[in-house]
C-alpha positions as semicolon CSV with decimal commas, in nm:
position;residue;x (nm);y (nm);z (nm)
1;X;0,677;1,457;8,573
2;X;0,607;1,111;8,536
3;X;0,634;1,132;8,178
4;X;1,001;1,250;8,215
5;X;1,071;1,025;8,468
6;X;0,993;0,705;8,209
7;X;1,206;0,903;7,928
8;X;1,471;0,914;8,192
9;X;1,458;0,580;8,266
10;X;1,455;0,467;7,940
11;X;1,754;0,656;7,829
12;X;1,934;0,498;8,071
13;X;1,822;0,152;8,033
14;X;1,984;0,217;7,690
15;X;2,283;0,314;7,752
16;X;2,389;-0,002;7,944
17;X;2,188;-0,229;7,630
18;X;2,441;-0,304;7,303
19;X;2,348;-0,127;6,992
20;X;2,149;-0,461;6,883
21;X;1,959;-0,517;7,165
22;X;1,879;-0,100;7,243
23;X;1,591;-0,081;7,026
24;X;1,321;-0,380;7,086
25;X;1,472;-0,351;7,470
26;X;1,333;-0,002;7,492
27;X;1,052;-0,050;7,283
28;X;0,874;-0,330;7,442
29;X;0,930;-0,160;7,769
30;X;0,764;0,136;7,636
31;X;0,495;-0,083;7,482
32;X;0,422;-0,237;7,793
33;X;0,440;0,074;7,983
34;X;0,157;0,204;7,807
35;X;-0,045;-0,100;7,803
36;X;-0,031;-0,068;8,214
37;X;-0,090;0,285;8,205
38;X;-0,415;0,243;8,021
39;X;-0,516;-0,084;8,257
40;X;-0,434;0,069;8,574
41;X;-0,224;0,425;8,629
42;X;0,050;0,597;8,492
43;X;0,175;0,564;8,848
44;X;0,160;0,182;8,880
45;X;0,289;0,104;8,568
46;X;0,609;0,374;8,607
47;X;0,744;0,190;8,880
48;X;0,668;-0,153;8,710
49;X;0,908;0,027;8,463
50;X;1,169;0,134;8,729
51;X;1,139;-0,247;8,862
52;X;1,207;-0,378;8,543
53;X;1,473;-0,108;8,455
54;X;1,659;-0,190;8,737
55;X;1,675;-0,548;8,751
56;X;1,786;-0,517;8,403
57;X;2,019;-0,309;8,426
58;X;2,299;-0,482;8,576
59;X;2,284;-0,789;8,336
60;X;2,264;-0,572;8,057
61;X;2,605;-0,393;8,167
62;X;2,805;-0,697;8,208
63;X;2,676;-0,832;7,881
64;X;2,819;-0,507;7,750
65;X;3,132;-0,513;7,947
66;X;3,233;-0,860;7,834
67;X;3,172;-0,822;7,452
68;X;3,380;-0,470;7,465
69;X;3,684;-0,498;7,309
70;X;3,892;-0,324;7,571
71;X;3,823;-0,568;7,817
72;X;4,083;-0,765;7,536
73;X;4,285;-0,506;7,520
74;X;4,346;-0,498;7,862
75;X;4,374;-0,881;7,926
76;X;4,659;-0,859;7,625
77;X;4,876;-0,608;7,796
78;X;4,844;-0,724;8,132
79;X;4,995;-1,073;8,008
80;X;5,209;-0,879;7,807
81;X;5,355;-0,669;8,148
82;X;5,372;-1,044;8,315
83;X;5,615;-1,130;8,064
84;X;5,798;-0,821;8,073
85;X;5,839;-0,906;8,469
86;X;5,943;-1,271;8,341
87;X;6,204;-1,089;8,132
88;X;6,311;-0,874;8,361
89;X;6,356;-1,171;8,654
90;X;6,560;-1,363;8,436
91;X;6,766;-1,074;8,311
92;X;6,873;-0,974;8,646
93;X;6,934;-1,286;8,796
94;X;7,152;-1,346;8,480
95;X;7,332;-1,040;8,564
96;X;7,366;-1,091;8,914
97;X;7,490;-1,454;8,868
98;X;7,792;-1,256;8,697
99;X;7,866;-1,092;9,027
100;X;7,782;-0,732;8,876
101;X;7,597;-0,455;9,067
102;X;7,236;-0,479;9,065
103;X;7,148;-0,136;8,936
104;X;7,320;-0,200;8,607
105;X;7,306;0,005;8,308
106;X;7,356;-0,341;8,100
107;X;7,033;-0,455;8,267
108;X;6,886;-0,183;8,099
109;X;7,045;-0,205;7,762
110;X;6,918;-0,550;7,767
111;X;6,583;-0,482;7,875
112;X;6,482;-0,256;7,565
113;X;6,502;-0,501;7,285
114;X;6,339;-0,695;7,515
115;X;6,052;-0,541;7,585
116;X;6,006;-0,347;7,235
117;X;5,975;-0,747;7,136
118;X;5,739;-0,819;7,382
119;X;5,554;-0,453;7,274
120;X;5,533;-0,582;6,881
121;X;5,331;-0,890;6,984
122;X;5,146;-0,779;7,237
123;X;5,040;-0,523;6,936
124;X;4,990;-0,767;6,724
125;X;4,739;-0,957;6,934
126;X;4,589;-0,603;7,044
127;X;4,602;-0,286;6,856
128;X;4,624;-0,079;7,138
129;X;4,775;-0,307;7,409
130;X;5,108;-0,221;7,341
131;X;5,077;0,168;7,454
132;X;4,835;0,037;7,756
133;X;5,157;-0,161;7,822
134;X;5,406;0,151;7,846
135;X;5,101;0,342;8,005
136;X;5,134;0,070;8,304
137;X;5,480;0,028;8,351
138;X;5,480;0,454;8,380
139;X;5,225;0,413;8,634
140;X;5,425;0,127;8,795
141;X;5,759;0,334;8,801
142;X;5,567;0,611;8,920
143;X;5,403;0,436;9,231
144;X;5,731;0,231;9,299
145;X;5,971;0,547;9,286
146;X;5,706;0,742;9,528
147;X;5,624;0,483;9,790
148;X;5,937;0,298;9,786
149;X;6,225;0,350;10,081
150;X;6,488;0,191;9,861
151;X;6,800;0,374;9,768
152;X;6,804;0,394;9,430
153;X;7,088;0,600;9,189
154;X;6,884;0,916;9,016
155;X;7,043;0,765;8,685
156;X;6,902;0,470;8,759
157;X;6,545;0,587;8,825
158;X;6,546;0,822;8,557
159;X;6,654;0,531;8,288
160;X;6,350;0,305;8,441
161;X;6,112;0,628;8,358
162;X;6,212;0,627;7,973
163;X;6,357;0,238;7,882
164;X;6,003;0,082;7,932
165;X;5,765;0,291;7,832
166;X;5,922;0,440;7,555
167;X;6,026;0,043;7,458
168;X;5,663;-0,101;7,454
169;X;5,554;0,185;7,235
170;X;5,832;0,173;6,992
171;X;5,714;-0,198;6,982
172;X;5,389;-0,104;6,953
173;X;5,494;0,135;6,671
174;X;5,679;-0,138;6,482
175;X;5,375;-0,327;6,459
176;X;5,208;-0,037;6,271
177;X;5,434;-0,016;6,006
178;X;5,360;-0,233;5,740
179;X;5,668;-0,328;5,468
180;X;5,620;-0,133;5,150
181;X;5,641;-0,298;4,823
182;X;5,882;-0,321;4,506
């Protein structure tokens, strides 16, 4: 029992340690375990190992968590959706300074370039940041058209559904291609 108990322990301890540090992590724990076990009991020096297991493990996790790339990911497309609200501000106050309606298909037709733009760089900084970009604008749209009171045109909400999403992709998809030679 207490056998399985350390192998538990240890398995998880290494799942929250990086690839580098994995190996002399578990194995000096495992060293010392036994070195405890043979001076005292198997008992003691098990939860010495749970002690040390869990005081590590939280350290070891945010180590992990800030080196992960995601976290970059993430922090890319979230500045990236910023500016697409930046855009978006100025867009419609530039359209509503012309004295036009404020759910405007123009808005819209604007928009796109806009934010396929704002897609390709985001890519470019971020592989993947450009699709987590359309994946959070659908998510926004989606929480906004549920929980919102506001009248809005069907039109309207159906456009907001496809123009982002589907522009921060294509931007993301531009980035992918790369120009083919003569």
């Amino acid at each position: 029992m207490r056998l399985r108990a350390l192998h538990v322990a240890m398995w998880v301890l290494s799942r929250f340690a990086t690839d580098v540090e994995r190996e002399s992590i578990v194995g000096d724990l495992t060293e010392e375990y036994s070195l405890r076990a043979n001076a005292a009991s198997s008992a003691t020096a098990l939860k010495w190992v749970l002690q040390q297991v869990c005081a590590s493990a939280t350290p070891l996790l945010w180590t992990r968590l800030t080196r992960a790339a995601w976290m970059a990911t993430f922090g890319v497309a979230v500045l990236a959706y910023i500016a697409v609200g930046v855009v978006e501000l100025l867009v419609n106050w530039a359209i509503s300074s012309a004295g036009t309606s404020t759910y405007n298909l123009l808005g819209l037709l604007v928009m796109f370039p806009l934010v396929v733009l704002v897609g390709y760089f985001a890519a470019r900084f971020r592989r993947r940041s450009a699709a987590l970009l359309g994946t959070m604008m659908l998510l926004v749209v989606t929480a906004m058209t549920l929980w919102s009171s506001e009248s809005v045109p069907l039109g309207y909400r159906i456009a907001f559904f496809l123009v982002g999403p589907a522009a921060a992709f294509t931007g993301g998809a531009l980035r992918s291609l790369r120009p083919t030679g003569p």
